[in-house]
Every structure is written in C-alpha cells, then in structure tokens.
KETORMI-214426 format. One record per residue (C-alpha): residue in three letters; x negated, y, z negated. Coordinates in steps of 0.02 Angstrom, whole numbers, padded with zeros to 5 digits, always signed. Layout:
<rs>
ALAXYZ/...
</rs>
This chain:
<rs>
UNK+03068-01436-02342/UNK+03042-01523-02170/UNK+03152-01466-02044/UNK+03209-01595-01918/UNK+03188-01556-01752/UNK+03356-01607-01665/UNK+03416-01599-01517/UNK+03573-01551-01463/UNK+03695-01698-01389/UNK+03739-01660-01184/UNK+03933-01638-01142/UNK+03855-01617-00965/UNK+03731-01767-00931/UNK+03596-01729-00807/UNK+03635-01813-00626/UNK+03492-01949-00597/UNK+03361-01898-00475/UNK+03367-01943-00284/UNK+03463-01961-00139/UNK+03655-01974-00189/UNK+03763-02099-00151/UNK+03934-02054-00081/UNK+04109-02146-00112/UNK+04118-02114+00101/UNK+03980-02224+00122/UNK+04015-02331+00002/UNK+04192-02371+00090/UNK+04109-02362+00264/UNK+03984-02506+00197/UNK+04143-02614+00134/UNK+04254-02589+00284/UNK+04094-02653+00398/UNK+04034-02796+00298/UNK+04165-02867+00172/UNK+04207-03027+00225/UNK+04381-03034+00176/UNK+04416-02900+00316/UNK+04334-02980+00447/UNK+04461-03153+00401/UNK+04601-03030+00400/UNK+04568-02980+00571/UNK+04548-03144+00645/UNK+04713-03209+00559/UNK+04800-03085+00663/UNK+04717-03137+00825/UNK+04759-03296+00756/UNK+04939-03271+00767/UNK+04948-03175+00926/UNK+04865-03334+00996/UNK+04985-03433+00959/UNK+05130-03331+01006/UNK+05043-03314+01180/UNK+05053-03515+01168/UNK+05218-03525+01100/UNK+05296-03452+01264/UNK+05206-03567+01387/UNK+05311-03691+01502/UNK+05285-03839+01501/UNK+05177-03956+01600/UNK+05233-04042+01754/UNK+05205-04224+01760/UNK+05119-04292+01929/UNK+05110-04481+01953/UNK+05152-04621+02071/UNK+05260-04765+02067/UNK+05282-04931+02174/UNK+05418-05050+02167/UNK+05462-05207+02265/UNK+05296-05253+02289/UNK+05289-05443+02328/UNK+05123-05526+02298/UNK+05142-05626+02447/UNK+05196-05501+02591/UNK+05159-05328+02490/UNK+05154-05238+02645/UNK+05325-05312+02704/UNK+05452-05289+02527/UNK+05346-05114+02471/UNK+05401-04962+02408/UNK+05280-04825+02359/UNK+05318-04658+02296/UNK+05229-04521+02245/UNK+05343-04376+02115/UNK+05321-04211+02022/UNK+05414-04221+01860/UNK+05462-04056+01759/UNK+05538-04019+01604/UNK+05657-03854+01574/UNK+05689-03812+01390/UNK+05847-03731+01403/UNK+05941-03624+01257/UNK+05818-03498+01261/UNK+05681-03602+01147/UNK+05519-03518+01256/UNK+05585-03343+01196/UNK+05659-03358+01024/UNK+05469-03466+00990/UNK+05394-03291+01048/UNK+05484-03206+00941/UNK+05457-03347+00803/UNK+05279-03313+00844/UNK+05277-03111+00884/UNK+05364-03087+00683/UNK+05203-03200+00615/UNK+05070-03070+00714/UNK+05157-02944+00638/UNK+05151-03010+00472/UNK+04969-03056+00476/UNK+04924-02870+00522/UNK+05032-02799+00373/UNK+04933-02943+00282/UNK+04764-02867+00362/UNK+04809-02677+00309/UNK+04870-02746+00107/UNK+04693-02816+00105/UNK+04577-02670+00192/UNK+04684-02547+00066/UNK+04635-02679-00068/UNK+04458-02661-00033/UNK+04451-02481-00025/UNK+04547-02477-00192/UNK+04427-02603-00276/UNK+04266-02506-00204/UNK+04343-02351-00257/UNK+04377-02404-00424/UNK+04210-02497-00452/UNK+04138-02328-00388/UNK+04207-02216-00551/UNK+04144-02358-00643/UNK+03990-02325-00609/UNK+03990-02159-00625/UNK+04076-02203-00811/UNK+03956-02337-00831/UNK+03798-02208-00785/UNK+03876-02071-00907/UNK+03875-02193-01050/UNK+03682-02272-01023/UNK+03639-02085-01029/UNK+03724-02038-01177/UNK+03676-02196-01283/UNK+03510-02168-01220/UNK+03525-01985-01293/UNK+03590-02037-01463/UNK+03449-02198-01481/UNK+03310-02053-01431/UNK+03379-01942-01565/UNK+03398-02082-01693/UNK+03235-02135-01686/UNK+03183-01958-01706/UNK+03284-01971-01874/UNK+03181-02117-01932/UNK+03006-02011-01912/UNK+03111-01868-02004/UNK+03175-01982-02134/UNK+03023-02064-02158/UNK+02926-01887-02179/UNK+03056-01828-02299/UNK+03045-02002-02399/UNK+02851-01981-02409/UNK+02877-01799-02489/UNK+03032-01866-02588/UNK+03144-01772-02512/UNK+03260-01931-02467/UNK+03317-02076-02536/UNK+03260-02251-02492/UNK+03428-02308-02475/UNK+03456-02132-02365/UNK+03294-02205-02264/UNK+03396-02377-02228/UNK+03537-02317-02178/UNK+03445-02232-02045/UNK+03339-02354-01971/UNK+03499-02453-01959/UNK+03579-02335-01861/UNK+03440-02324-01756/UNK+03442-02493-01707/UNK+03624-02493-01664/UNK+03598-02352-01564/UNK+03477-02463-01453/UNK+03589-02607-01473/UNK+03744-02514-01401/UNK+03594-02436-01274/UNK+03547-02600-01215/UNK+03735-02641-01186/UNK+03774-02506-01096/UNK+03638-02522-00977/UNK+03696-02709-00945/UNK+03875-02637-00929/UNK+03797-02526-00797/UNK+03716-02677-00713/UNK+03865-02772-00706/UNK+03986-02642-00637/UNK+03828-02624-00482/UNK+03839-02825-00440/UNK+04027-02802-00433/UNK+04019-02643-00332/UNK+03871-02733-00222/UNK+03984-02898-00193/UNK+04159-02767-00124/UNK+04039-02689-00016/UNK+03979-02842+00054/UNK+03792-02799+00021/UNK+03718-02915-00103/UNK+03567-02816-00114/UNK+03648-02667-00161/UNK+03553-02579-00319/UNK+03594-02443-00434/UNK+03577-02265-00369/UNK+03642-02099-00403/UNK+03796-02064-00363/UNK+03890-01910-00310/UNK+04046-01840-00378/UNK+04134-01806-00559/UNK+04215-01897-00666/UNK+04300-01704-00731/UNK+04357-01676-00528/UNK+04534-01737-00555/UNK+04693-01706-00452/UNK+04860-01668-00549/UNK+04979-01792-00610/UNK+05050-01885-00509/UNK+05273-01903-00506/UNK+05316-02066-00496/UNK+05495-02011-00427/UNK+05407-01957-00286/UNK+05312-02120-00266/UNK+05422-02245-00271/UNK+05509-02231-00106/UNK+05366-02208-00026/UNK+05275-02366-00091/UNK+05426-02464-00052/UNK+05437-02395+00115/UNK+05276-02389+00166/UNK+05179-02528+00064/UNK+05076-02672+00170/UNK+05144-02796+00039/UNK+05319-02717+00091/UNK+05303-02729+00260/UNK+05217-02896+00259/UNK+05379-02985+00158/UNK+05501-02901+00285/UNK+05406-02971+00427/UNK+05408-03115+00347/UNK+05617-03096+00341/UNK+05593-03063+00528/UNK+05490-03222+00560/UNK+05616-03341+00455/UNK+05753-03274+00556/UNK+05694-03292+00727/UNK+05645-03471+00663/UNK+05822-03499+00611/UNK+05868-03438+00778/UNK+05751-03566+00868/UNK+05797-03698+00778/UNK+05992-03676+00818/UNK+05921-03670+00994/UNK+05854-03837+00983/UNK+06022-03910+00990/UNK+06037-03873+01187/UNK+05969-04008+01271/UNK+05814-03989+01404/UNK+05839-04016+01578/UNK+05754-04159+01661/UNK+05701-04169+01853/UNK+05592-04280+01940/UNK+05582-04274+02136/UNK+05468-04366+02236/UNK+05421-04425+02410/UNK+05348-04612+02483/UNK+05374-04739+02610/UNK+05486-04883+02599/UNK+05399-05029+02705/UNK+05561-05152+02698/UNK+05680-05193+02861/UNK+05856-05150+02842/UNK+05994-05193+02966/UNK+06058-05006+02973/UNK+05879-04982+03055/UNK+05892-05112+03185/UNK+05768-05218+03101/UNK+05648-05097+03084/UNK+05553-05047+02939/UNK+05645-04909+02800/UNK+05494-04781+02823/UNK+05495-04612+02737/UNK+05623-04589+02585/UNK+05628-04458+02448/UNK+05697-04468+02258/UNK+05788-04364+02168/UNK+05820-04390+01976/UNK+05900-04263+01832/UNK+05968-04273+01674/UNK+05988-04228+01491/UNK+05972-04289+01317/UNK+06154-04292+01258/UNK+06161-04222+01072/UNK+06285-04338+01000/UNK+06208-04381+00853/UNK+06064-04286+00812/UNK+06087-04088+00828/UNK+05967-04020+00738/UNK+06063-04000+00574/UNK+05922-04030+00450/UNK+05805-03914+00536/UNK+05965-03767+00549/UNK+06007-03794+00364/UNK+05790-03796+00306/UNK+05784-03625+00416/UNK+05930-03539+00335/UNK+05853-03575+00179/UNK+05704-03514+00215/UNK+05804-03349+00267/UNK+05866-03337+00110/UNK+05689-03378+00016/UNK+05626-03230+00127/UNK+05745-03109+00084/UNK+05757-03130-00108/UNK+05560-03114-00103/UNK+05580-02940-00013/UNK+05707-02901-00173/UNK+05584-02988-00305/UNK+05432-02896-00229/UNK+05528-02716-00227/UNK+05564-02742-00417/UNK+05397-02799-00457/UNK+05308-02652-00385/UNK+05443-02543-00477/UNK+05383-02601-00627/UNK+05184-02599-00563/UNK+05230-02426-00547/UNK+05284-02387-00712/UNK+05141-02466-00800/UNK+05026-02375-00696/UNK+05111-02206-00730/UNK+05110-02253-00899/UNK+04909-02274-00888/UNK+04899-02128-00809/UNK+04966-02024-00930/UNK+04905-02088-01074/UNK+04725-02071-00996/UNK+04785-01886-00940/UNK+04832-01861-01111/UNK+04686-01935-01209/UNK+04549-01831-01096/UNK+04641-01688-01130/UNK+04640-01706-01285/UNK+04479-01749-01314/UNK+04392-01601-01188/UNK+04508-01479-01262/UNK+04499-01497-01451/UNK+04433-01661-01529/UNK+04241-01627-01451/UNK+04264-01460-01486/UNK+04292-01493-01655/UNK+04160-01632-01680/UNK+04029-01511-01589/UNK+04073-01369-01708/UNK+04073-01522-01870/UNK+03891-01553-01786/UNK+03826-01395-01787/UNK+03893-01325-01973/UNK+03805-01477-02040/UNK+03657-01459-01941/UNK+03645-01290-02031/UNK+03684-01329-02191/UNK+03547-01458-02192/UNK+03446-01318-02152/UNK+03491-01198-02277/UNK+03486-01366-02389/UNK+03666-01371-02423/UNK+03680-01554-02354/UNK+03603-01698-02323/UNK+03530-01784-02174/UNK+03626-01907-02162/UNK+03784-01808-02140/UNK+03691-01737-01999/UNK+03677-01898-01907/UNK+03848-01970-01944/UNK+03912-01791-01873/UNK+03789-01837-01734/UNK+03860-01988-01694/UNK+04030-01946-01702/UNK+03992-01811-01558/UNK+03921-01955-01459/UNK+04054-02083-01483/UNK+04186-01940-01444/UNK+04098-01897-01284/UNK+04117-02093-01261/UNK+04292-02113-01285/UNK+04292-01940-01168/UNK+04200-02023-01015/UNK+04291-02211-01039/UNK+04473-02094-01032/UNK+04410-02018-00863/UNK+04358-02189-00799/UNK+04533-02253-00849/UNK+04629-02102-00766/UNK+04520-02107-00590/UNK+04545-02322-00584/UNK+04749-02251-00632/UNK+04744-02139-00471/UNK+04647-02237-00365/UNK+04809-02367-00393/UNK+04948-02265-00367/UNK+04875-02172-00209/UNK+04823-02366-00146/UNK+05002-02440-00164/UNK+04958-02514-00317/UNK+04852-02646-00212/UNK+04727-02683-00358/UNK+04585-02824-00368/UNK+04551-02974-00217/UNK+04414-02891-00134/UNK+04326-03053-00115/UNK+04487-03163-00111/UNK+04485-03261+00050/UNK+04617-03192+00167/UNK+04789-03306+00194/UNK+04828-03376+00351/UNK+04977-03320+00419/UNK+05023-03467+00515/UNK+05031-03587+00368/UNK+05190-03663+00348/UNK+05261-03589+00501/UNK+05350-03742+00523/UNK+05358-03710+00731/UNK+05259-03780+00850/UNK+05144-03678+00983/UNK+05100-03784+01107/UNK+05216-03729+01226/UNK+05290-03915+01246/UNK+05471-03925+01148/UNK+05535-04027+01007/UNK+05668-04198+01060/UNK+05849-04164+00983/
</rs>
C-alpha cells in the first residue's frame, strides 16, 4: 500500500524572515505622522489663542471733531477739537472671558490626549491583527500545501485501486477550499496592513515581519479595579468636566454682562469765537470732558443668563451620561475579555490537544490500514481549523486588553479632530458685547 507522506500541522508557525518590526516603532511612526494628532495639537493652540484674545482691552478711539464752523467766517465762529475716547468693561467681563476661554484650552488638550491614546490603541490593535492575520496565511498555507499533497496521494492510490473515486473527489474538493480560504486569508492579511499603514500615517507602509506573540499575555484584568480609575483618569472624563468648567465660567460672564461699561472721552482744541467774559477776545484753548453709561433698564442680559445655565446643566448631565456609558463599555469589554481568556484556554489546553492526538491515531491507523484516508484529512483539518479558532481567540483577547489598558478609547484614528471652540458662544476679540 502507498504510504502518504504527511506532514505534521505547526502549533508554532515559523516567524517570516527579515528585519522585525516592533509595536515601539510602530507607535513612534503614528505619534509623528498621523494627522489627526497634529489637528489635535493645533486645536489647543487654537484655544489658548483665543483666551490670550479674550482678555485684551479694548481699543481707544482717536478722532477729531469741529463744530460751529460758519462757511462764511470759519475762522471767526470755529471750534476744533481733537479727543481720545476709551471704553472700560466693567463687572469683571475681561477676566471671567479668560476664564471662559482658559476652561476651552483645557478641554481641547484633554480632547488632544483622548485622541493620541486613540491612536495608540487603534495601532496597537491593528498591530495583533497582523500578527493574527500572519498566523492564519501561514497556517492555511500549511493545510492547502498538505491538501494538494493528498490529491497526488489520492490519485496514486486511485490508480492502484486502493481508493474510491468518490474518496478521490472529495479530496480535490478539499483541496481547493483549502486555497480558497488561503487566498482569503492572505487578502485578510492585506487588508489589516492598509489599515495599519493609514493609523500610522504612512501610506506606503507594506507587510513585514513583526515581532512579538500572540501567546505573551498579561493576567486578567479586575474590572473593580478599573473602573475608578477610568473614570478618574479618562481624557473623555476629563474633557466633559472641562467642558462643565467652560459652561460655568460662561454662565458667569454672561451674568457679568449686565454691568454696564464705562464710557470716557476727553479731548483738547481751540475755540476761535469772542466772548464778552474775554473782553472781546477770542475763546482760545478749551478741553472736553464726557462719561457715561448704558443704563440696563430693559435689556439685562436675561436670555443669554437663562441659555448659559442651560448649557450648565447640558454639561453636567453629559459628565453623568458619559460616566455610565463607559461603565457599561467596561463591562462589555470585560466580558470579551474573558470569554477570549476562556476560549484560548481552552483550546491550548485540551481541545488541540485532543484534535492533535485524533490526528495522529488516524494517521496511524491509515498506516497499519485500519482507516481510511480520508479520515486522515478531515482529522487534518480539524487540527488546522482548531489552531484557527486558537490564533482568532488570542487576537480577540490582545484587541480586549489593548481597550481596557487604553480607557476603552477604541477606533477614530483617522477621524478629523473637533474644534474646541465651536459653539463657544463667547466672543474673543477682546471688544465687549452692548447690554
């Protein structure tokens, strides 16, 4: 009888040839070159700008003014004056606008670190990907190898009767689904590169070996233990309560704009009319003094007071809604943690165990002609789609860690970055509102 020569299915695949590619650089390449960071970063200079802007006084106003001027005699009925006119907000508005201004920096740098964390999460994910994606071309690539090895086999032990025709189908079937589900994986592969290639901000990023284990994974982690400190320490956290901060220094400002600003013009001139306290003579040198204030009788900013405690209010319940949504992010992530904890376990411990050991007892009954070939192969394949479902687990249970030691920031690497100033609803042009 012909004796197929088989080869034994990897549990270990062999690490592709040349230089490796560590996650380090990987996230050194991202940080440097994603775009998305780079917007982050100017949204924050962004926002100082414009609290810098929001505390400037205001312009003076220089002109000149002429009154009594008779076409006829202009040099006898004139009066010409040059003034300096200034504004004073009162109330405090310069300051609480800083402040208005100084809680929107502050959010757009919590903004900043949510999306560099985001990055790093999505690169590091993408990364084990790969690393998934690379185990599974080399595996299907194993198993299409060894089934078309079956076909020769088959075909041999056809010629010599030995095998069925229907046996001989069956197998050249298999064979092409093993270079079906070959072909897929290696587009699978390709994909998860282009993705990896556009978080790193390098579009001509290709595939490469890449260091590190899918098998080199921490403990579990306790979500009891990780809850307070996500909601403590969390960008998205601390972005929403600067938020709070911002709405509330706007409220502030806007109860401010009910004192009125302080007006004063002064000026100097020359007054070229004859009075009779002067003997006849001519006025000469006079100067002006004006002040006043817009009286807030009617309008005192109530609208704008009642919008900004709303948007108080809006702030704060988002702080609340954002708290219990990452509660429950949590849980779903512990939840995928454990069942991929669970499943590799299970599988590394006893199910490819178990399929190895089915593998090999049929191998050698074949041998000893106590079974038939194609028991062989569907015990062959079984190993192979165990050590699969093994390597897709492990990709599962890295992407699971990567989330909960990220603060759940997941996905957006290439989403363009949020200006913080949108809907700020103040001014910064260092001039102040009329009430």
């Amino acid at each position: 009888m012909t004796q197929p020569q088989t080869a034994q299915p990897q549990s270990q695949p062999a690490q592709p040839s040349g230089p490796l590619l560590r996650l380090e650089e990987l996230e050194a390449l991202a940080l440097s070159r994603n775009p998305t960071l780079a917007q982050a970063e100017a949204a924050v200079r962004a926002a100082e700008g414009r609290r810098r802007q929001a505390g400037m006084f205001p312009n003076p106003v220089v002109g000149y003014s002429a009154e009594n001027v008779s076409t006829r005699r202009p040099s006898e009925t004139a009066e010409h004056l040059f003034f300096v006119e200034q504004t004073f907000p009162l109330g405090g508005k310069l300051s609480k606008a800083r402040r208005v201004f100084a809680s929107e920096r502050d959010a757009a740098a919590a903004a900043a670190a949510a999306q560099r964390q985001r990055v790093l999460n999505e690169v590091r994910s993408l990364y084990f990907e790969a690393l998934g994606a690379q185990r599974l071309v080399e595996l299907r690539g194993d198993l299409a190898r060894l089934a078309r090895e079956a076909v020769e086999i088959s075909r041999e032990l056809y010629n010599v009767g030995q095998a069925d025709k229907p046996d001989l189908l069956e197998i050249e079937i298999e064979a092409r689904r093993a270079e079906i589900e070959q072909l897929k994986a290696e587009n699978d592969r390709e994909q998860v590169w282009q993705q990896l290639a556009a978080a790193v901000g390098d579009p001509g990023l290709r595939p490469a070996p890449l260091a590190g284990s899918l098998e080199d994974v921490a403990g579990a982690l306790d979500g009891q233990q990780l809850l307070p400190v996500i909601l403590r320490d969390s960008p998205e956290v601390r972005a929403a309560e600067a938020r709070v901060a911002r709405a509330r220094a706007a409220l502030e400002r806007e109860r401010a704009q009910r004192a009125p600003d302080l007006f004063v013009r002064g000026g100097a001139g020359y007054n070229q009319e004859r009075g009779e306290a002067f003997g006849g003579r001519r006025v000469g040198p006079v100067v002006a003094v004006e002040t006043g204030v817009r009286l807030p009788l009617w309008n005192r900013n109530q609208g704008g007071i009642a919008a900004a405690e709303a948007e108080v209010a809006i702030a704060e319940r988002d702080v609340e809604r954002l708290r219990l949504a990452l509660g429950a992010r949590l849980a779903s992530v512990l939840r995928a943690q454990r069942n991929a904890r669970q499943v590799a376990e299970k599988y590394r411990a006893e199910v490819i165990p178990a399929a190895r050991a089915a593998y090999e007892m049929y191998l050698s009954n074949f041998r000893q002609m106590a079974a038939s070939y194609p028991q062989v192969l569907i015990a062959q394949r079984t190993l192979f789609q165990v050590q699969v479902e093994y390597a897709r687990s492990l990709v599962e249970l890295r992407r699971s860690l990567v989330s909960l030691r990220g603060f759940l920031l997941t996905g957006g690497a290439l989403d363009a970055a949020g200006s913080a100033g949108e809907g700020s609803g103040v001014r910064a042009t260092g001039e102040t509102n009329d009430h």
